[in-house]
N, C-alpha and C positions, 0 to 999 in steps of 0.2 A: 376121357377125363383129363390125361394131361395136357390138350390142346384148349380144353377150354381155363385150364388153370394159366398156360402162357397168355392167354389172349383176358383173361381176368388181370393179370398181373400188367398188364402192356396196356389195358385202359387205367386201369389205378395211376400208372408213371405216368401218362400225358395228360391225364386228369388234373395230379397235383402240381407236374409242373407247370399246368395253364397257370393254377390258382398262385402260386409262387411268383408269376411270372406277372400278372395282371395288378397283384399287391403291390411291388413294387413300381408298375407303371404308374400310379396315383401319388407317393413321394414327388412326383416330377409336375413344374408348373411353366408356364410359358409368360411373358411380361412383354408388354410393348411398351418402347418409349422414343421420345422426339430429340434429337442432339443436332445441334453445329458445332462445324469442325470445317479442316481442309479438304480430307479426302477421307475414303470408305473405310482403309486402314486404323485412321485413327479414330475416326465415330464408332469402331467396332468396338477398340479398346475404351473407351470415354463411357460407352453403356453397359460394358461389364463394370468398369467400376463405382458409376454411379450406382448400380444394384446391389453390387456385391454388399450385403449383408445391412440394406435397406430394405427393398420389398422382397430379397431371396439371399436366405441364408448363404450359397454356392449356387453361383452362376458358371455353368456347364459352357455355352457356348451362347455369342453375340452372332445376328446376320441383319446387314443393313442395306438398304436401298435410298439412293440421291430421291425426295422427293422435291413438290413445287416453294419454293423459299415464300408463299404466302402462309404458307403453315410455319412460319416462324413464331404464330403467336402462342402454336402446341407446346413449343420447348420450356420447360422448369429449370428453375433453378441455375442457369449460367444466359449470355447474352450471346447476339451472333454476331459481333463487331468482325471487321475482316481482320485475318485472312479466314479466320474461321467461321465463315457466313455460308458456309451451304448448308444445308436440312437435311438430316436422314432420318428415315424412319427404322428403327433397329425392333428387330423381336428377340429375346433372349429367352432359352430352356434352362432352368437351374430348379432347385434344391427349397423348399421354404424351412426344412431344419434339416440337422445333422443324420 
């Protein structure tokens, strides 16, 4: 009896805290978007703040890759005059509310 009480009570806690643990995973959203800039550094910071609290409330973390500068016609909203003419393609994880 008490073996099945510990192992009832030991699915209960990994039960909820799946269910705890999965609820929160869906608050979280992913955003892709196209920036010019100089280097990787700053297109990182350029597409946290373009998002920040346009399409995501809290933007967690930017990650960018140089892609081909024909895809400059994907960028919104700024132009890719030099020195800021290379294209990255940035995916950012953040928050759509508080």
């Amino acid at each position: 009896m008490k073996r099945l009480m510990i192992t009832a009570t030991a699915f209960l806690f990994f039960a909820f805290s799946g269910v705890l643990y999965s609820s929160k995973w869906n608050l979280y959203q992913i955003v892709d978007i196209y920036v010019c800039e100089e280097g990787i550094v700053l297109a990182e910071l350029l597409a946290k703040a373009r998002l920040n609290r346009h399409q995501l409330t809290v933007v967690s973390y930017c990650t960018c890759e140089g892609v081909d500068p024909s895809l400059k016609t994907e960028v919104k909203n700024a132009t890719c005059e030099p020195p800021k003419d290379m294209v990255y393609s940035c995916t950012c994880i953040g928050k759509s509310h508080y």
